[in-house]
Structures are given as C-alpha cells and as structure tokens.
N, C-alpha and C positions, 0 to 999 in steps of 0.2 A: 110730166108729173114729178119726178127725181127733182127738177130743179126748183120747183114749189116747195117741196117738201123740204130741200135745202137753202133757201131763201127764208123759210117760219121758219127752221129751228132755227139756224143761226141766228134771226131776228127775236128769237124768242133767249135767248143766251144771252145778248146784248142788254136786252130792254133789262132782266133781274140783274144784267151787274149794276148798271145805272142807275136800276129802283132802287138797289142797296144804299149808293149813293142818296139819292133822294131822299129817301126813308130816314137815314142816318143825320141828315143837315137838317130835314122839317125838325124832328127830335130835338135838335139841340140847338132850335132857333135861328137857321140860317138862309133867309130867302133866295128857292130858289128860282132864278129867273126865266130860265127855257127846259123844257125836260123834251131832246128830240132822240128819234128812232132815224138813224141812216145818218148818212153827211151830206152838210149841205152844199148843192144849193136846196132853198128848201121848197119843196110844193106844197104843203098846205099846216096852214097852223094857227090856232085858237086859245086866247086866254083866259085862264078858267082862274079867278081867284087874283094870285100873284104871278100866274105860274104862265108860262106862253107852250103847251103842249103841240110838236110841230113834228111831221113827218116829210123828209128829206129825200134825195135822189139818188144816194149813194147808199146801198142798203150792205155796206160792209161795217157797219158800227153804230155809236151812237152819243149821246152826251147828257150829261146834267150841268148844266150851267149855274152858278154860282154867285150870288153877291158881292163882291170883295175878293174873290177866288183869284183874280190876278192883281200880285200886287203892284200890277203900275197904272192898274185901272186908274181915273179921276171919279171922283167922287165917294170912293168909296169910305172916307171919316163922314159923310153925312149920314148916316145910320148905322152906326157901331155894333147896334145889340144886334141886328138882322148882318153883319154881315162875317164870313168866312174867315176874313183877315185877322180880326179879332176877338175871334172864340180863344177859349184855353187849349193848349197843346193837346191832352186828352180827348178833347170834342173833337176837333182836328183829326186828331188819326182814329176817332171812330167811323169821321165821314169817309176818309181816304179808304179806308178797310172796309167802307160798307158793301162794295161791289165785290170784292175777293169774298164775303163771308157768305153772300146772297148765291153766286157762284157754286161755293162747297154745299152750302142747304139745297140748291139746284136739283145736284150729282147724287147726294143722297136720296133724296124725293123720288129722283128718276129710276136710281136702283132698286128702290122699296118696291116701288108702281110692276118694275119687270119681275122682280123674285116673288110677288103678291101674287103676279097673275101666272106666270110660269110653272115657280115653285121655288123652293130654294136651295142653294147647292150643299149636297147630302157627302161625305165619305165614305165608300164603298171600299170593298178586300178585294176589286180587282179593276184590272185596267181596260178600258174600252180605250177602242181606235175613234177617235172623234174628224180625222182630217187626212185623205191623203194626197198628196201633191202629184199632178199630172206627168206620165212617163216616169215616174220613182221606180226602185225597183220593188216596195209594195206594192204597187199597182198592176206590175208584173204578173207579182207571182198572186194574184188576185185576191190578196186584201181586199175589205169593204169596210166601207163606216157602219161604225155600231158592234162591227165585230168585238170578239172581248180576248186577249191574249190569257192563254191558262198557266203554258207552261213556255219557255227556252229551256234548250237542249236538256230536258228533265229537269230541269231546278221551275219547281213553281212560285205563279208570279201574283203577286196581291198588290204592288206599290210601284208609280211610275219609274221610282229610283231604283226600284229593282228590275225593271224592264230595262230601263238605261247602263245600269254597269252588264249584267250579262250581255247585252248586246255589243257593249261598248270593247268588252272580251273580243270579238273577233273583226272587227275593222280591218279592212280588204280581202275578208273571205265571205262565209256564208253562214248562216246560223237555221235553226229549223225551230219554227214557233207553231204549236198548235193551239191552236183557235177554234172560238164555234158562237155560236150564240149567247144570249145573257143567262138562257134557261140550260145550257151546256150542249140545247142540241148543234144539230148541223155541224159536229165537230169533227176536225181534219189537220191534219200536218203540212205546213209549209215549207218550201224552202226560199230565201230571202238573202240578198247580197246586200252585205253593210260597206257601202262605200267609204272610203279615209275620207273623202275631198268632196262630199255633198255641195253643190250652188247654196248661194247666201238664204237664212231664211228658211233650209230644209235641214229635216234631221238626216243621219246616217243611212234611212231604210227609207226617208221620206213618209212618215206621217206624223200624228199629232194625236197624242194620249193624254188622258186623263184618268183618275182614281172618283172622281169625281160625279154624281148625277144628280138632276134635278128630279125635286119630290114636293108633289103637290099637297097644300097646307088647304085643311078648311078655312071656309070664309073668316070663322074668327078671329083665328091664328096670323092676324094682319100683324102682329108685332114682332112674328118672324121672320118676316123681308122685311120690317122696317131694319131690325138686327141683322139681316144679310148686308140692305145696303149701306150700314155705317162702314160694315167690313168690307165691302166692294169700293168704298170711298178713301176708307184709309189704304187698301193692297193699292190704287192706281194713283193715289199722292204719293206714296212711296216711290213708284215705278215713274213717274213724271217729275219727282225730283230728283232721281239716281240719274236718269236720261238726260235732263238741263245744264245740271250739276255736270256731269260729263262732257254734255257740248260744249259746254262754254272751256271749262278745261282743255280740252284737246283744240278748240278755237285759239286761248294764246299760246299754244304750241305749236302753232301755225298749220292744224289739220282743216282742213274744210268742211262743216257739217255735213252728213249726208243723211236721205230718209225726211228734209225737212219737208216740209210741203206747206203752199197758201191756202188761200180760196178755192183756186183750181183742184187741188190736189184733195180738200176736202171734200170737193162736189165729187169727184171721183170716185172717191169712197164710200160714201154714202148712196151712189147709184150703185155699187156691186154689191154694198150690204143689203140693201132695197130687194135687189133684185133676186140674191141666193138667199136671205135669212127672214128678209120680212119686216115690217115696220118696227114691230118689238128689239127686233136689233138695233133698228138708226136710231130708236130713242134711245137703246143703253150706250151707242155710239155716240153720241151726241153729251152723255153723260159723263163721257170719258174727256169728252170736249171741254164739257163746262169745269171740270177740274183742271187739265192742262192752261185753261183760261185764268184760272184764280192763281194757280204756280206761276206764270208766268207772268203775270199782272202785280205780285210780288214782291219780284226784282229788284234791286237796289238801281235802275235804271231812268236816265232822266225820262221822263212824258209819260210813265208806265206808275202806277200808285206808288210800287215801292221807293222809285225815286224819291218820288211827292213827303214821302212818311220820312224819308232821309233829312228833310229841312225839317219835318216838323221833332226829329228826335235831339236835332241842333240845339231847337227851341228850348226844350222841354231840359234839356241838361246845362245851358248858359243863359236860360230866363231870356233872351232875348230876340225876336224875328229877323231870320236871314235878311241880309242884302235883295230888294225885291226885285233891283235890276239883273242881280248875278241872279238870283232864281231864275228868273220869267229866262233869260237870254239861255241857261244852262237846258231848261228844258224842252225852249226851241230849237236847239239843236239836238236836241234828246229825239225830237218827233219828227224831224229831219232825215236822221239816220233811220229810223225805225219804218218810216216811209219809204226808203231807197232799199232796207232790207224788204220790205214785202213787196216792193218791184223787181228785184231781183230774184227771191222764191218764185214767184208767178213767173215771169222769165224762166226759170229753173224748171217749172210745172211743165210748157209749153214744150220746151225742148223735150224733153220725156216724153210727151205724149207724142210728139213726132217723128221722136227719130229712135224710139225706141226698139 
C-alpha cells in the first residue's frame, strides 16, 4: 500500500509540473504535441485534438512535448505561429516557469487542505515536548510526548529559546525540569543529563519542542489555512533554498553532499510517515516535495527549466536566439549528468539501507 501511495503522489507532482507547462504553451499558442505521465517506452497513448496524451513505463517523471521546442528539430519554420521556437522571449519563460509556478500553487493547496482539516498552527506561552529520540537521556529519565516544560532549575519557561539557552547552561552535567501536563496536572520534577556530544539529528537532552499548537478553525474560517499554507510555503522555500544554496557551495569546496536521497530514499520516507503520522502527513510531506521540486527545477542548470530560461534571458537581452546546436548539445549533457547523478543517489539509497 506505502508503494501506491508513493507511485500517485509522486505521479501526481509530476503530472501539475507538466500541466503548468502545458497550460502555459496552449495560452500562448504553442502546440503541444505529446503530454506523457512516466518515461518512455510508452504503453498506451491517445490523441485528443492536437495533443497525443500517453502513459509510459517509467513512472519516475514525465513530459510536455513541444512544437519547435528543440531547435534542431526539421520542420519546425513550417508553422511558426504554433510553434515554441518562435514565440517572444516572455512567452518562452512563461512556458519554462509554468511547471515551477504550478508546483509552488501545488504546496500551497496541500498545506491549506492540512491546516483546514487539522487546524492551524496557534502560538502558545509554553513549551510542549512533541518528539523524543529513542535511548536519549529524556527518555531516561521518562519524559513523554505532550508533556509541557514549566519550569528549568526555577527560571520559568514560556519560549523554546528559553528552554534552549537554560539548558544550554549546563552541557555535560544535569539540569532539573518540571513538567506536567497542558492542564498543569500530573506535575513532577525531573532530572535529565544534557549531553556536549548528542548523535547527528538530536538535541542535547534528545527531544523535539515546540511553542507551537494546532487549533481547530470552524468550517468557515477556510481562509485561515488558506493564510497558514502561504506561510507553510514560504518557511519551506526558505529552508530549501538555504539547504541547495549550501550544497551546492560546500560541493565546489570539494565536500560531498550528505542527507541526499532518490526515489529510494523518498519511498522510505513516506512509508515511516505512513505508518507513525498517518496520510495527513504523506500529503503535507509530499508538499514539502512539491516545493523542493520547484527549487530545484529553478536552477541555472542545463536540462532542468532554469537552465532552459538561461537562453531564453540571452534572447530577451541581445534580441537574438542562442546557437540551437550549442543549446540542444549543452543540455544533453545537462541530462546526462543529471541522469548519473540520480544513479548514483539511488546507489547511495541502497548502500544505506544495507549496510547501515
């Protein structure tokens, strides 16, 4: 079931970046000639119109195929006004951007749909324990989720960054937190060892806090997760372009990405979310997805849009169309590399699950 449900979503990711594409060329007069879900070879396909709608065997992508779209196609000055080649540079990088914008509207949609039906994330005067890491020394000294911290060592606590520095006070000793429920019952005194040297991924005490709760909105109040998810869209572009922006950095400093993961690594994910959080999470997972997809789709890199929108901004400031053999040849080795990169992640995926 985990892998159904991760075969539609990612199929469903794929298909709105595309239709963006699609949507973006019909608009502005650009016929297109294949619109397929997967890579081919292809298993079944039907034309409707102009359009040759077709579902393929490789259900890791997908495509909108294009009139004119390569320029070393032949034929493509026999229909000028239908084709890609020669639209204006603005039409151009609306088609190329249509899949990155279809993407971001995706993320948003998906966060409104969870903050709608969950509730939406509320700021509270105290800190609950939402997370704690197995063998920590919270889990020791028996910490539970939902617990709410009141106070460390008599200084009371209403903000995660004030849970953070008092704790951060006593690093390789012990600190004494009491705790109790939301209602104040069940309250008690802990004592808890803040480790220097926590494993990657954990805090000092080993858990995971928040100031944070979710508060259920009447039905009509749909336009307050719509206002959540703009803000759930903009905090994880944020956080997806500080993360890229860093990879790539520390890649020409000769570090090795780590953390990256494929396919593989997505199905993984989405079967532990599955299975601890519930489908409500793989969709706001998936949401996270469909943003990291539009960053990265972006790029100033060849076979990826941003590439694509790098000739067309050539265009648009020397009035004239790249080189169409330096293009095409620039971006088959653009999809080239990009190909050996996500055989190598999946490589990368396998060995972890293996030997880890």
């Amino acid at each position: 079931m985990d892998f159904v449900i991760f075969i539609v979503a990612l199929s469903v990711l794929v298909l709105v970046h595309e239709w963006g594409h699609f949507m973006a060329a019909k608009k502005t007069g650009v016929r297109v000639e294949e619109f397929g879900l997967g890579l081919p070879p292809k298993i079944w396909g039907k034309k409707i119109g102009e359009t040759v709608y077709s579902l393929n065997w490789l259900p890791i992508g997908g495509f909108c195929k294009l009139y004119g779209e390569d320029p070393t196609e032949e034929g493509k000055e026999d229909n000028r006004k239908l084709s890609f080649e020669y639209k204006k540079p603005w039409q151009k990088m609306l088609i190329v951007l249509g899949g990155v914008i279809m993407n971001l509207v995706l993320a948003v949609v998906i966060f409104s749909v969870v903050y709608t039906i969950l509730g939406v994330p509320v700021e509270t005067d105290r800190v609950s324990i939402i997370g704690i890491s197995p063998n920590s020394p919270a889990e020791k000294a028996g910490i539970k989720e939902d617990d709410v911290v009141y106070r460390v060592s008599d200084r009371e606590i209403k903000k995660t960054n004030e849970l953070m520095d008092e704790v951060g006070k006593n690093k390789g000793g012990k600190v004494i937190l009491e705790i109790g429920n939301k209602d104040k019952s069940n309250m008690r005194k802990v004592e808890v060892e803040v480790r220097n040297n926590p494993p990657e991924g954990e805090g000092s005490m080993g858990v995971a806090i928040s100031s944070t709760e979710m508060k259920k909105m009447p039905w009509y109040r749909v336009d307050k997760g719509i206002v959540a998810g703009f803000k759930e869209g903009y905090y994880w572009g944020k956080i997806i372009v500080g993360g890229v922006t860093k990879m790539i950095a520390g890649f020409f400093m000769g570090n090795i990405p780590k953390d990256v993961s494929g396919p593989i690594g997505m199905y993984e994910a989405t079967s532990a979310i599955n299975k601890n959080q519930g489908i409500l999470a793989v969709i706001h997972f998936f949401g996270i997805v469909s943003v990291n997809l539009a960053v990265v789709n972006v790029l100033p890199f060849p076979a990826l849009d941003g590439g694509r929108i790098i000739f067309v901004i050539y265009e648009m400031f020397t009035k004239k169309r790249a080189n169409a053999r330096l293009e095409t040849m620039v971006n088959n080795i653009g999809m080239m590399v990009l190909l050996g990169l996500i055989l190598l992640i999946t490589v990368g995926d396998v060995i972890r699950i293996f030997f880890k």
